[in-house]
CHARMM-style PDB file with segment names, atoms N, HN, CA, C and O in Angstrom:
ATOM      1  N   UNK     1     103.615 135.544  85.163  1.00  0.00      PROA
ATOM      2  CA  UNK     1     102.840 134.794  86.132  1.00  0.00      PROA
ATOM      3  C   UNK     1     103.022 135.422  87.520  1.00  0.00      PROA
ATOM      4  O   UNK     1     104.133 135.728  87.953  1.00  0.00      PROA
ATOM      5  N   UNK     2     102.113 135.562  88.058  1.00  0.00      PROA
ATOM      6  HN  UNK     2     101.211 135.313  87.706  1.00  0.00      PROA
ATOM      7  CA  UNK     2     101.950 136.007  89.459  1.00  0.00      PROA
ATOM      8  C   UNK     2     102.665 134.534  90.767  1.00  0.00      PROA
ATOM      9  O   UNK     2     102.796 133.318  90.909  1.00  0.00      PROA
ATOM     10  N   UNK     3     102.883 135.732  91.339  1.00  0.00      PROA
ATOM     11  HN  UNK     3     102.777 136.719  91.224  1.00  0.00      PROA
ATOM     12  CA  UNK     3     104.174 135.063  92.747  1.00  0.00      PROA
ATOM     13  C   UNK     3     102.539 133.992  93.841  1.00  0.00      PROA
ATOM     14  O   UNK     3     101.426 134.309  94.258  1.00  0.00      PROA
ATOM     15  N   UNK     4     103.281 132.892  93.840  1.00  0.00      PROA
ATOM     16  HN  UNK     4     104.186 132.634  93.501  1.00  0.00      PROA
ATOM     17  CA  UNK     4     102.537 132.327  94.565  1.00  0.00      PROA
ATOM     18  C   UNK     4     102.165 131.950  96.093  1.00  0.00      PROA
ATOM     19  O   UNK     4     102.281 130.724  96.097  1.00  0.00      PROA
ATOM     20  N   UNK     5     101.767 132.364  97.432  1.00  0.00      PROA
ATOM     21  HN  UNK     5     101.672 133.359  97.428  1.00  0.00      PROA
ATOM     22  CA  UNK     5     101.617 132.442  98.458  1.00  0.00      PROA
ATOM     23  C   UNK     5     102.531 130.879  98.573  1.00  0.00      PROA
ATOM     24  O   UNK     5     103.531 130.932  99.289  1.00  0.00      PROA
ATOM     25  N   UNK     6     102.296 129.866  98.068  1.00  0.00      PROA
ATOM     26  HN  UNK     6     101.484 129.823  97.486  1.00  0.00      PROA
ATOM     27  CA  UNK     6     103.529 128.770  98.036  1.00  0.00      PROA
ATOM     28  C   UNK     6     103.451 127.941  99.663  1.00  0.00      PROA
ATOM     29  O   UNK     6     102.806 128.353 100.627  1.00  0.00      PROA
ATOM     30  N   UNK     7     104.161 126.895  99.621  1.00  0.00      PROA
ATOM     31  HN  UNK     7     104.685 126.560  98.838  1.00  0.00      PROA
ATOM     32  CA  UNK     7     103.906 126.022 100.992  1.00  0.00      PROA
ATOM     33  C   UNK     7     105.236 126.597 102.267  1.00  0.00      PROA
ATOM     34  O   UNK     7     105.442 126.411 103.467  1.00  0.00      PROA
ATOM     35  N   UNK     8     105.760 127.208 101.365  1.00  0.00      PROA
ATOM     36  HN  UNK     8     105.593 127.359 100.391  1.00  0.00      PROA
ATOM     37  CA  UNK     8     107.030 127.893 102.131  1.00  0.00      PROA
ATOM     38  C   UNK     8     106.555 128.640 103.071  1.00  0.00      PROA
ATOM     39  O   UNK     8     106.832 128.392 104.245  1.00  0.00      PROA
ATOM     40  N   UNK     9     105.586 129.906 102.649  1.00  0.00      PROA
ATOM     41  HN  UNK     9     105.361 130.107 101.696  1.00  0.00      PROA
ATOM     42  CA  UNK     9     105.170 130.848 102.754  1.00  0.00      PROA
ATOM     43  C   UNK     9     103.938 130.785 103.792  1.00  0.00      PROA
ATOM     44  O   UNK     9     103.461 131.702 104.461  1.00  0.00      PROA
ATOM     45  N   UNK    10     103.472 129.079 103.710  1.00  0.00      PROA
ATOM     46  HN  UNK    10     103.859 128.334 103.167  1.00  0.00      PROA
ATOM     47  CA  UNK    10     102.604 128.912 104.576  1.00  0.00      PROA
ATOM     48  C   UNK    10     102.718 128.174 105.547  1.00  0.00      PROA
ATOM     49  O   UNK    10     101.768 127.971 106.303  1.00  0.00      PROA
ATOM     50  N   UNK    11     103.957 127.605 105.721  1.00  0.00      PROA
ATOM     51  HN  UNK    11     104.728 127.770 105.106  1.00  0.00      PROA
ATOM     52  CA  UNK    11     104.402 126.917 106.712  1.00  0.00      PROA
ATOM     53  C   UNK    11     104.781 128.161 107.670  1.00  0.00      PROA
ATOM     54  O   UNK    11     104.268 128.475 108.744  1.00  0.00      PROA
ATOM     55  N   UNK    12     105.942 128.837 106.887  1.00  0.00      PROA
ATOM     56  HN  UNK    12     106.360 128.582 106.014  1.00  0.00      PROA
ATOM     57  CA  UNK    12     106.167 130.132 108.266  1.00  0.00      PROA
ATOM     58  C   UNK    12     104.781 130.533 108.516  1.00  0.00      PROA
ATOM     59  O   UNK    12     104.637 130.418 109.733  1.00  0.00      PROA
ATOM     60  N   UNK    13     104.211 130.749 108.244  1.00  0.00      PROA
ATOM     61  HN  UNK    13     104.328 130.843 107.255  1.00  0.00      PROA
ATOM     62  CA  UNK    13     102.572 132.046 108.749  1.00  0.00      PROA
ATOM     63  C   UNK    13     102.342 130.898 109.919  1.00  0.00      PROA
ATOM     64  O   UNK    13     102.461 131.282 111.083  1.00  0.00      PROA
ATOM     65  N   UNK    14     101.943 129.183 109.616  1.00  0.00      PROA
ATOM     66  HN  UNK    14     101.846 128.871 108.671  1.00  0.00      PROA
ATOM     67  CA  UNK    14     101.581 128.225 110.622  1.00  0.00      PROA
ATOM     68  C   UNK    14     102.600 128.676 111.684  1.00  0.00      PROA
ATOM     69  O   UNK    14     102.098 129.097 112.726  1.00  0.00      PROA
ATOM     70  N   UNK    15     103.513 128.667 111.630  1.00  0.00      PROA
ATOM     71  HN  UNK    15     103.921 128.325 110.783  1.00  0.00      PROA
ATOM     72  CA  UNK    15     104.863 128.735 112.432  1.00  0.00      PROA
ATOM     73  C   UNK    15     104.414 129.621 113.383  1.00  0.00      PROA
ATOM     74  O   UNK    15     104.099 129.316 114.533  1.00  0.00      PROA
ATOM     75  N   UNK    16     104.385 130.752 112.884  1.00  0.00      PROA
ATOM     76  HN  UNK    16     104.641 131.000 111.950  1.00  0.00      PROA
ATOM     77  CA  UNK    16     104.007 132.369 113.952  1.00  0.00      PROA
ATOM     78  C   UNK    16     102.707 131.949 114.518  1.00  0.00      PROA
ATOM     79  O   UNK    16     102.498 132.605 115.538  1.00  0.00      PROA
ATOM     80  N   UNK    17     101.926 131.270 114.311  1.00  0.00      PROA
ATOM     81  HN  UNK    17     102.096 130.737 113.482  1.00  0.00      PROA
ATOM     82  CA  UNK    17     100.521 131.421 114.782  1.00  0.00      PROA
ATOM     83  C   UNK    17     100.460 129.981 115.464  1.00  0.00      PROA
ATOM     84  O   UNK    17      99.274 129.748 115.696  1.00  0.00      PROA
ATOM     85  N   UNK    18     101.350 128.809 115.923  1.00  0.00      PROA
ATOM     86  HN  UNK    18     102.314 128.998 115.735  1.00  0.00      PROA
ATOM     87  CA  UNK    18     101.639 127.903 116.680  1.00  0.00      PROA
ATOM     88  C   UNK    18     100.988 127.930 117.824  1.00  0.00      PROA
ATOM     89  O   UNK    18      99.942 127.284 117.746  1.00  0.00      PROA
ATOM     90  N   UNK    19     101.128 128.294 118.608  1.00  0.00      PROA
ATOM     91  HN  UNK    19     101.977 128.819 118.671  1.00  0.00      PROA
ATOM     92  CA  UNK    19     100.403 128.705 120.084  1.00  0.00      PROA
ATOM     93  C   UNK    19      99.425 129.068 120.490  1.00  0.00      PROA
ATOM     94  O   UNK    19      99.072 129.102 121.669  1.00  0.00      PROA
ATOM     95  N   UNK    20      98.609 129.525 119.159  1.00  0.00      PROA
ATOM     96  HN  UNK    20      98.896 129.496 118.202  1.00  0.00      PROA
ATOM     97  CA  UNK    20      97.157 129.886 119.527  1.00  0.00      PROA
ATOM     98  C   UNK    20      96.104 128.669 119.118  1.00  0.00      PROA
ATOM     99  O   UNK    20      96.431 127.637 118.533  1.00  0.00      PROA
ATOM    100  N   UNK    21      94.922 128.979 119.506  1.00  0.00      PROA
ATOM    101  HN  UNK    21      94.656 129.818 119.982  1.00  0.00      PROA
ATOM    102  CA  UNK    21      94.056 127.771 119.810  1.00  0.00      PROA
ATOM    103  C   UNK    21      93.549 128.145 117.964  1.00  0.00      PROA
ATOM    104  O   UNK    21      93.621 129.191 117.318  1.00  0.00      PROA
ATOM    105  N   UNK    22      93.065 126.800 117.603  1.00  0.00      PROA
ATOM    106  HN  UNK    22      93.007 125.950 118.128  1.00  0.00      PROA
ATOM    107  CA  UNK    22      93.211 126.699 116.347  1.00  0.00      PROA
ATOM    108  C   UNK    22      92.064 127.763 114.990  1.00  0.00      PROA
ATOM    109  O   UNK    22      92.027 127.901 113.767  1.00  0.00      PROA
ATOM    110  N   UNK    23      91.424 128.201 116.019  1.00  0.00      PROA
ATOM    111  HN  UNK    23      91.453 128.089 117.012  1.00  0.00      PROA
ATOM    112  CA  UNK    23      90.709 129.078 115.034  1.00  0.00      PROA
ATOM    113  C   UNK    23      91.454 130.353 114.765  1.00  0.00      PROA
ATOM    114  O   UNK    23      91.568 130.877 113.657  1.00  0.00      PROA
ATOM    115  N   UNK    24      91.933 130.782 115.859  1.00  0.00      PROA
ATOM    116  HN  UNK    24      91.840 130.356 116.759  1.00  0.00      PROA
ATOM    117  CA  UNK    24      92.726 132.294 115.446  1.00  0.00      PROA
ATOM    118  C   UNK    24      93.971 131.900 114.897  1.00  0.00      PROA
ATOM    119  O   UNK    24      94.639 132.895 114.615  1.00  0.00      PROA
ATOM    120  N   UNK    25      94.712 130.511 114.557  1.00  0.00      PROA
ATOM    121  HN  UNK    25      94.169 129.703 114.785  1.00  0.00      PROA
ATOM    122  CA  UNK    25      95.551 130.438 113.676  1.00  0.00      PROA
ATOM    123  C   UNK    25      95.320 130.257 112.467  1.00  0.00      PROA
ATOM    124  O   UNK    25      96.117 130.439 111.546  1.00  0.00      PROA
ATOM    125  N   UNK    26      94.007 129.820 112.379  1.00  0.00      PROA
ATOM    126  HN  UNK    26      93.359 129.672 113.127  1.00  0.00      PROA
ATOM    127  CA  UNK    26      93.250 129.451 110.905  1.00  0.00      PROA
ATOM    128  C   UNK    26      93.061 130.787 110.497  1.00  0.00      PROA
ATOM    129  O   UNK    26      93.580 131.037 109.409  1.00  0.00      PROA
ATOM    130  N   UNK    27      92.242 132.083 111.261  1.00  0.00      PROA
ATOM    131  HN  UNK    27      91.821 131.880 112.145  1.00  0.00      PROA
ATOM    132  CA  UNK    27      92.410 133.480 111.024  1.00  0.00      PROA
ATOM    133  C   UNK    27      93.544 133.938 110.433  1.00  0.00      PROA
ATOM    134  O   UNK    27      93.649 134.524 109.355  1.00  0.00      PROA
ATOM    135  N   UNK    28      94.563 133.566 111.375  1.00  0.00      PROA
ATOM    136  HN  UNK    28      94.478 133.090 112.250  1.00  0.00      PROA
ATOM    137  CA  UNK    28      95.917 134.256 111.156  1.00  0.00      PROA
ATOM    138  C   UNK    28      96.662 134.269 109.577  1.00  0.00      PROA
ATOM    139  O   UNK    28      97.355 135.048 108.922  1.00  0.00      PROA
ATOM    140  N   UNK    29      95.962 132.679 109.381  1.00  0.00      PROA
ATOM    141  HN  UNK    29      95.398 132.046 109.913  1.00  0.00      PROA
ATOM    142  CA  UNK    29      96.421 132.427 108.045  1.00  0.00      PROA
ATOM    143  C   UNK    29      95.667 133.256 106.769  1.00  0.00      PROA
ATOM    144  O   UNK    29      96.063 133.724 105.702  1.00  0.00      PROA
ATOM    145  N   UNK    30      94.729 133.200 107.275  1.00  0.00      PROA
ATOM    146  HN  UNK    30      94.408 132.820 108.142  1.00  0.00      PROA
ATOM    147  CA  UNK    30      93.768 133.782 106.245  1.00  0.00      PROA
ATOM    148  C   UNK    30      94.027 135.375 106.005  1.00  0.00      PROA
ATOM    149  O   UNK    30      93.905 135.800 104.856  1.00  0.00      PROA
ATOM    150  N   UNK    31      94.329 136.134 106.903  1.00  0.00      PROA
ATOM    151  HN  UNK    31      94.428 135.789 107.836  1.00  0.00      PROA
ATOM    152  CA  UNK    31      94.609 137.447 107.286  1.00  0.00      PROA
ATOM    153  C   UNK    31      95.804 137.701 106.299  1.00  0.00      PROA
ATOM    154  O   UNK    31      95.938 138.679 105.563  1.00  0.00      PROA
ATOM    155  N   UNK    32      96.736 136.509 106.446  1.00  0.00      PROA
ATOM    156  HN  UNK    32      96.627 135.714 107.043  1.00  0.00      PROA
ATOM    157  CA  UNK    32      98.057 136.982 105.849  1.00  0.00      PROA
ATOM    158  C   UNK    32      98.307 136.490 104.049  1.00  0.00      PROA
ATOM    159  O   UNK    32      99.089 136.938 103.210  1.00  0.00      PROA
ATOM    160  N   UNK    33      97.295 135.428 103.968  1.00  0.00      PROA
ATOM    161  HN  UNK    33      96.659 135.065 104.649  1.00  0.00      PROA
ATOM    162  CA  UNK    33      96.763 135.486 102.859  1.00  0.00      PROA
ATOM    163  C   UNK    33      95.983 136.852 101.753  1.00  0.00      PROA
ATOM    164  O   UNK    33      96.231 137.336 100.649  1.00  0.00      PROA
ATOM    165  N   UNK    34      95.078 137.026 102.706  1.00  0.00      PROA
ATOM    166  HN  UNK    34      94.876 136.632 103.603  1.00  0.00      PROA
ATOM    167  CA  UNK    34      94.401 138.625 102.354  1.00  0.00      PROA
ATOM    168  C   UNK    34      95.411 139.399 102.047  1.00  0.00      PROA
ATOM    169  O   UNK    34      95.405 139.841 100.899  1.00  0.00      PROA
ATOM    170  N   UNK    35      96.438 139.747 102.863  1.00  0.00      PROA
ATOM    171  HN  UNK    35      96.443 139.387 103.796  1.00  0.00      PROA
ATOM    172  CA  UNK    35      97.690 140.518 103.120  1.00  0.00      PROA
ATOM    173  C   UNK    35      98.378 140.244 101.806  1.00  0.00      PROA
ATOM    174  O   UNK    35      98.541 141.074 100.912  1.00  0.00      PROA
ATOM    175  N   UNK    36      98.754 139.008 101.794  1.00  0.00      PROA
ATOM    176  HN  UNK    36      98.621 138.334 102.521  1.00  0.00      PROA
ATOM    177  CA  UNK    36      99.813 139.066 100.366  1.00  0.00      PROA
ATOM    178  C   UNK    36      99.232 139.518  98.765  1.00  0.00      PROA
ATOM    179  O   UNK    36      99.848 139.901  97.771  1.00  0.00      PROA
ATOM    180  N   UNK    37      97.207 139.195  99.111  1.00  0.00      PROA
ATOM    181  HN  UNK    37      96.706 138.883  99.919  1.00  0.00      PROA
ATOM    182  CA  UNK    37      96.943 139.295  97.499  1.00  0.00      PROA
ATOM    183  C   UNK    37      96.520 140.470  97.717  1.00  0.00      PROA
ATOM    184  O   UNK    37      95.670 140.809  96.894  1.00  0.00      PROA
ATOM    185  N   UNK    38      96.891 141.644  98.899  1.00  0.00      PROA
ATOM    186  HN  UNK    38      97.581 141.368  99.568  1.00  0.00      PROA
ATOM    187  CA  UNK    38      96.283 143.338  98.444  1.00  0.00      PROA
ATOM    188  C   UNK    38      95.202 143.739  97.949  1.00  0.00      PROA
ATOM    189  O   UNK    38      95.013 144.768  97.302  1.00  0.00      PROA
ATOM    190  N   UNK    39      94.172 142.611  98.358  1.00  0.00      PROA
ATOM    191  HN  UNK    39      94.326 141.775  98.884  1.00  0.00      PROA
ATOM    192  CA  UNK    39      93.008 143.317  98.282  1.00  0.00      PROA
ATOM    193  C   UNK    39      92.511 143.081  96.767  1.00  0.00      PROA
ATOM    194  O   UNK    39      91.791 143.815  96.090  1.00  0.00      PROA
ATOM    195  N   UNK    40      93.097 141.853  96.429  1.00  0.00      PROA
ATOM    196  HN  UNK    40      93.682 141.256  96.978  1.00  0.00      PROA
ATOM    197  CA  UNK    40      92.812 141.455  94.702  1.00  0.00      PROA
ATOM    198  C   UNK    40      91.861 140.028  95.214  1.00  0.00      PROA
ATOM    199  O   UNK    40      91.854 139.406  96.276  1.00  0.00      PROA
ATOM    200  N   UNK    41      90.937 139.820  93.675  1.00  0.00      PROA
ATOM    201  HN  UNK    41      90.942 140.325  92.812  1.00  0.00      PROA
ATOM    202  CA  UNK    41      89.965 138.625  94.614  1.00  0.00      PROA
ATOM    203  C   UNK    41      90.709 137.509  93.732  1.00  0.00      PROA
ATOM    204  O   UNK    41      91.103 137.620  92.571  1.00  0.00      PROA
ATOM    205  N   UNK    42      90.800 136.336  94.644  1.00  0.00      PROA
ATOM    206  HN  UNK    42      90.479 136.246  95.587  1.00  0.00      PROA
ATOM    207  CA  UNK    42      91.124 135.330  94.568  1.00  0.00      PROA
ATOM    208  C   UNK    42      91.265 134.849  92.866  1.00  0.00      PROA
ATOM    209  O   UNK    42      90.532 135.345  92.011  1.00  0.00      PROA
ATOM    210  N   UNK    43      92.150 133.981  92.598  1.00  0.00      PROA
ATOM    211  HN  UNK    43      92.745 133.577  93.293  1.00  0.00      PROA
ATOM    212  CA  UNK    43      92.025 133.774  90.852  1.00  0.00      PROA
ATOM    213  C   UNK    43      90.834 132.398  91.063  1.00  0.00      PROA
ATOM    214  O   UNK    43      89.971 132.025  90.270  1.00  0.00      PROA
ATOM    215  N   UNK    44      91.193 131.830  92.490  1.00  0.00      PROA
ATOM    216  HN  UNK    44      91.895 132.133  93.135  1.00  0.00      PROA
ATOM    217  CA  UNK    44      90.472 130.819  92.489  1.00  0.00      PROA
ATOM    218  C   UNK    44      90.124 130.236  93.901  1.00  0.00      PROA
ATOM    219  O   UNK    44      90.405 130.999  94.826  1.00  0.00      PROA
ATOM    220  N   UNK    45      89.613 129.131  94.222  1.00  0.00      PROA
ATOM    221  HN  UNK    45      89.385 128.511  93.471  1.00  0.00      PROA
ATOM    222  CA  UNK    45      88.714 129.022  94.918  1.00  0.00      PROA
ATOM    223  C   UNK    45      89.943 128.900  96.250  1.00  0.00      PROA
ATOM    224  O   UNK    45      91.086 128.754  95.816  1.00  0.00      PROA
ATOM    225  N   UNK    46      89.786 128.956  98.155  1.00  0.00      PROA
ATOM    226  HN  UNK    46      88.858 129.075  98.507  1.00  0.00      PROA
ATOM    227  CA  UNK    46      90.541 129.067  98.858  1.00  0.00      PROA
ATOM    228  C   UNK    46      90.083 127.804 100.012  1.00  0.00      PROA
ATOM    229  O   UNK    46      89.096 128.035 100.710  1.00  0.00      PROA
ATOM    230  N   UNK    47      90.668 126.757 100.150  1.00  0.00      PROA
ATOM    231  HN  UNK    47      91.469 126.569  99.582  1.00  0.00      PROA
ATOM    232  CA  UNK    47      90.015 126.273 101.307  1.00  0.00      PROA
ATOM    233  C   UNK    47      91.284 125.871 102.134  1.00  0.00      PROA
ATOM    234  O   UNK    47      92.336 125.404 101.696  1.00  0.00      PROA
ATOM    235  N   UNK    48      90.871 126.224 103.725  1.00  0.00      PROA
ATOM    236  HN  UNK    48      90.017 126.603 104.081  1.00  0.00      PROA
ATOM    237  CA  UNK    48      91.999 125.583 104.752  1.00  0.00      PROA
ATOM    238  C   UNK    48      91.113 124.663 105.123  1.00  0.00      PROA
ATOM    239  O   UNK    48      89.894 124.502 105.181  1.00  0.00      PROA
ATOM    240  N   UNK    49      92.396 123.951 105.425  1.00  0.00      PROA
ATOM    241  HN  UNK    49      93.386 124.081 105.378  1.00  0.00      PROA
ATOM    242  CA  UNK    49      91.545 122.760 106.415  1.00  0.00      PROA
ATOM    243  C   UNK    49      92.265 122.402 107.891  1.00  0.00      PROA
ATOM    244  O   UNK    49      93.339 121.844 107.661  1.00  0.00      PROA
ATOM    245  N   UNK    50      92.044 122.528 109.192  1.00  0.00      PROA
ATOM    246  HN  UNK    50      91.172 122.981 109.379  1.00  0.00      PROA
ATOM    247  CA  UNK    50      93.188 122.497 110.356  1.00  0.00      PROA
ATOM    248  C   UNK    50      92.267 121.481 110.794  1.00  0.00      PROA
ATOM    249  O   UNK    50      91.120 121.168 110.477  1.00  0.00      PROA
ATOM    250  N   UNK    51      93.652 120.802 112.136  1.00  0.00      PROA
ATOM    251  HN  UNK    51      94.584 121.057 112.394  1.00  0.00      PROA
ATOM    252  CA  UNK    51      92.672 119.563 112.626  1.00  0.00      PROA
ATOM    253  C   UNK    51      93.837 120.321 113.887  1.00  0.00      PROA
ATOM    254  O   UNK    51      94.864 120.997 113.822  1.00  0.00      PROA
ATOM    255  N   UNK    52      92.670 119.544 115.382  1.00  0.00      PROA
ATOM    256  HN  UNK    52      91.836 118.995 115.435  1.00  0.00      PROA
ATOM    257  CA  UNK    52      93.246 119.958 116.526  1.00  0.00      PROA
ATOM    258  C   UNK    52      93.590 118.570 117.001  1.00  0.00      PROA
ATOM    259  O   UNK    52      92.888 117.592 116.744  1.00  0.00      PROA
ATOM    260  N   UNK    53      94.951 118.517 117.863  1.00  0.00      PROA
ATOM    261  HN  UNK    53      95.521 119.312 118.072  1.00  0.00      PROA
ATOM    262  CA  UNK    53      95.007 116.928 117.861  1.00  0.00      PROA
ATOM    263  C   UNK    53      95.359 116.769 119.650  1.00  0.00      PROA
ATOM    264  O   UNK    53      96.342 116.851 120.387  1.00  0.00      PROA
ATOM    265  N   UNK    54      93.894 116.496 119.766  1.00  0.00      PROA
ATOM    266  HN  UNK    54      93.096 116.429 119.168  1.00  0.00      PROA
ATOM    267  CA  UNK    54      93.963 116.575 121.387  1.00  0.00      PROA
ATOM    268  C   UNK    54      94.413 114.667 122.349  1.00  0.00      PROA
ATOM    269  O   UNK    54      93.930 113.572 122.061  1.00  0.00      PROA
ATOM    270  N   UNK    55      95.272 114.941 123.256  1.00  0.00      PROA
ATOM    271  HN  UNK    55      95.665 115.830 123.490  1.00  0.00      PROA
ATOM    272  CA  UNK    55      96.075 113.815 123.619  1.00  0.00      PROA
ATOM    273  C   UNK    55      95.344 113.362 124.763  1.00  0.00      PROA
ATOM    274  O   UNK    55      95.400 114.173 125.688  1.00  0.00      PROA
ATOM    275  N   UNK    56      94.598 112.210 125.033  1.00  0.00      PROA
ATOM    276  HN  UNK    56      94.552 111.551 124.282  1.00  0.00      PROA
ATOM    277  CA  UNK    56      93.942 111.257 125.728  1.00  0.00      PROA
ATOM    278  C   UNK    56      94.423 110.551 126.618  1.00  0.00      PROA
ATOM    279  O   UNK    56      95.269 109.833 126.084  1.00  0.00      PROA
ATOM    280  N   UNK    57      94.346 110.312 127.886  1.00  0.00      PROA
ATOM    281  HN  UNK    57      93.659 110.895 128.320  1.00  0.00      PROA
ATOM    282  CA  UNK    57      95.077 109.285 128.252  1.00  0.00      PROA
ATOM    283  C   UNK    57      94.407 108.368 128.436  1.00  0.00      PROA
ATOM    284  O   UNK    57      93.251 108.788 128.391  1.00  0.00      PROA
ATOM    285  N   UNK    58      94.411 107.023 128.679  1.00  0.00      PROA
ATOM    286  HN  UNK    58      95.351 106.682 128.715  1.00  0.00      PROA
ATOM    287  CA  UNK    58      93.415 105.928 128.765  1.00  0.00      PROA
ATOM    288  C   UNK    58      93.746 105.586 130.815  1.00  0.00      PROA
ATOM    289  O   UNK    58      94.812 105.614 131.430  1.00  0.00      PROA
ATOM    290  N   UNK    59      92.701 105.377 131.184  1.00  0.00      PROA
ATOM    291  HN  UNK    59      91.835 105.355 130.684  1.00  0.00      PROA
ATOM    292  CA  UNK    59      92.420 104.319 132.651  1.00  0.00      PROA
ATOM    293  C   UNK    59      93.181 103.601 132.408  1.00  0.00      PROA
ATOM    294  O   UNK    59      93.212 103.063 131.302  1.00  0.00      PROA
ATOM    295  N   UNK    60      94.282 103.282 133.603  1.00  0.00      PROA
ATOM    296  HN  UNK    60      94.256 103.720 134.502  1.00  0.00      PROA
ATOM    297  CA  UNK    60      94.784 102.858 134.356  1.00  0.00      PROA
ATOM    298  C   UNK    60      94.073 101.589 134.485  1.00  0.00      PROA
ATOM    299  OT1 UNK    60      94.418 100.771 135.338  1.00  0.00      PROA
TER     300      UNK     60
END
């Protein structure tokens, strides 16, 4: 059985890519995804999903 990119594996990648605004971390992930399967196509289907969680303040 083939080694699995795993939640381990995708928590660090989130980790490194923290600071950027959320599409080029969604990239980042995807990039390093590409990266681990070498250019082999997917066994199966790939979806991310990111949410940006912007902080509001309410009137006084």
């Amino acid at each position: 059985m083939a080694d699995a990119f795993g939640v381990g594996r995708l928590s660090d990648v989130v980790r490194q890519h923290m600071g950027l605004p959320l599409a080029q971390l969604m990239q980042g992930v995807f990039t390093e995804i590409e990266r681990f399967t070498v250019g082999r196509a997917f066994p199966d289907d790939v979806c991310l999903v990111g949410m940006e969680i912007v902080r509001t303040e309410t009137p006084a």
